[in-house]
N, C-alpha and C positions, 0 to 999 in steps of 0.2 A: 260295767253293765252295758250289753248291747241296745238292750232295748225290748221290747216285745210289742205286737200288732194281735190282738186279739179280734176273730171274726167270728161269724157264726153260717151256715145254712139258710136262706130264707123260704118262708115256708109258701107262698103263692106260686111256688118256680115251678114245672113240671122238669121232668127228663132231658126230654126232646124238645125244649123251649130255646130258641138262642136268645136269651135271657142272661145279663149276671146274675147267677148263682149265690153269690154271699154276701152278705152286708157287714159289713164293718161296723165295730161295738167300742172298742176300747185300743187308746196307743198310752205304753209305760213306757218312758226312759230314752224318749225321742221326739227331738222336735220339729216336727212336721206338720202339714196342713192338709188332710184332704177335702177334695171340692166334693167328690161322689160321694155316695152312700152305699150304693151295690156295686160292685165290682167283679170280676171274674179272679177264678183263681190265678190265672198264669199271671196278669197284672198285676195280683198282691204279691207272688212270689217276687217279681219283677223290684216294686217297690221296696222290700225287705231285703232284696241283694242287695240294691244300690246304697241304704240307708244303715244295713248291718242293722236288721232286725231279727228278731224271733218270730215266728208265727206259729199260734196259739188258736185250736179248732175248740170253739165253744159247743159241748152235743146239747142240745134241747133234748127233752123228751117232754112230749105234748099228751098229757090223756085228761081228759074231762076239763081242757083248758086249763090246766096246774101247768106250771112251766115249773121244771127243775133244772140247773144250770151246772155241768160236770165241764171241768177243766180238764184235758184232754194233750199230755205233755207228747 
């Protein structure tokens, strides 16, 4: 098993923000240490070449503040 990096969307980020984008939720089957918490995506892909991970897009869907959590292969 290579491993997997599960991340998600963060939701205060606009568009046109130069902002990272995603935050990072969950690593299976790899031992790593991240220092950040938000990250950009070219950076996680970056991290998951080097490491032979999976990368795993967590979708939220937000309505009436219910979070539903869809694993997104």
């Amino acid at each position: 098993m290579a491993g997997k990096i599960f991340y998600r969307e963060r939701a205060k980020v606009g568009a046109k923000e130069r902002k990272p984008r995603f935050r990072l939720v969950a690593v299976a089957g790899v031992d790593i240490t991240f220092y950040g918490d938000h990250l950009r995506k070219k950076e996680l892909e970056e991290i998951a070449g080097a490491v032979g991970a999976e990368l795993v897009l967590l979708k939220v869907k937000r309505e009436d503040k219910d979070e539903e959590v869809e694993v997104k292969d």
